[in-house]
N, C-alpha and C positions, 0 to 999 in steps of 0.2 A: 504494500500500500504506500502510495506517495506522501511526501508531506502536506500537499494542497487537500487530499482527500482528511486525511488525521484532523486537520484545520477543520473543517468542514465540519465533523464528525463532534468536533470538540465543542465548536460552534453552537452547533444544534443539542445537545446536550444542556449548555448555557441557555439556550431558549426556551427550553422544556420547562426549565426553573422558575420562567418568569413566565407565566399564563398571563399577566394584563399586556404582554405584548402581541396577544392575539383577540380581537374581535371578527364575531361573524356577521356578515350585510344577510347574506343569505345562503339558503341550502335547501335540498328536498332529501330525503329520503323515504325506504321504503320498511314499514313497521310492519314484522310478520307476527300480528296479534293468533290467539287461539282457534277465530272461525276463518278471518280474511285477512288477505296482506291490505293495509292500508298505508297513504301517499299522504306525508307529513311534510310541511314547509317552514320556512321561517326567514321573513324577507322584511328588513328594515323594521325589526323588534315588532312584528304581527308574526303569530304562529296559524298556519291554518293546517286541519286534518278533514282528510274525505268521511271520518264515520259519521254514524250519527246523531252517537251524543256530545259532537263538538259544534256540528250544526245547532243542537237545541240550547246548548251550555256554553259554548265558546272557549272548552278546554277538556282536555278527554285523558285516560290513561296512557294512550299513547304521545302524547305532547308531555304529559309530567315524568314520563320513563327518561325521553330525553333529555328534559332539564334537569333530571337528577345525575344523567350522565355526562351532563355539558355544566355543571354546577358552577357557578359565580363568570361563567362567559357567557351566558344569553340570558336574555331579561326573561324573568316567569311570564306564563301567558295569566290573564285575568280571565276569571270565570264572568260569564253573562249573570244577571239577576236570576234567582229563580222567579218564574212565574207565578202570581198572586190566584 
């Protein structure tokens, strides 16, 4: 391995350390829940999911998995009001 690579290698280690030098604008993935795969987003601190208790809640299981896994780098999604 060269030196440019080691650098590199060291570099990114040093990055690892410091998570506020990483924010995310956006992303999709793909959440393979129990019954269906569901398409999760998160684009300029608005999360959207295709089930459909995000539709009726505005925050679902699968949105809070990932922010437990994305922890202090993506803002929480807010839940909608419950219904009166």
């Amino acid at each position: 391995m060269d030196s440019a690579m080691i650098g590199k290698i060291e570099k990114a280690i040093q990055y690892a350390q410091e998570p506020d030098r990483v924010s995310f604008d956006s992303f999709q993935v793909t959440f393979k829940g129990d019954h269906h795969n569901h398409i999760v987003t998160y684009k300029a601190g608005e999360w959207r999911c295709d089930c459909s208790f995000f539709k009726a809640r505005g925050v679902c299981s699968h949105i809070m998995t990932i922010e437990r896994i994305l922890a202090g780098i993506v803002a929480p999604a807010e839940a909608a009001p419950m219904p009166a």
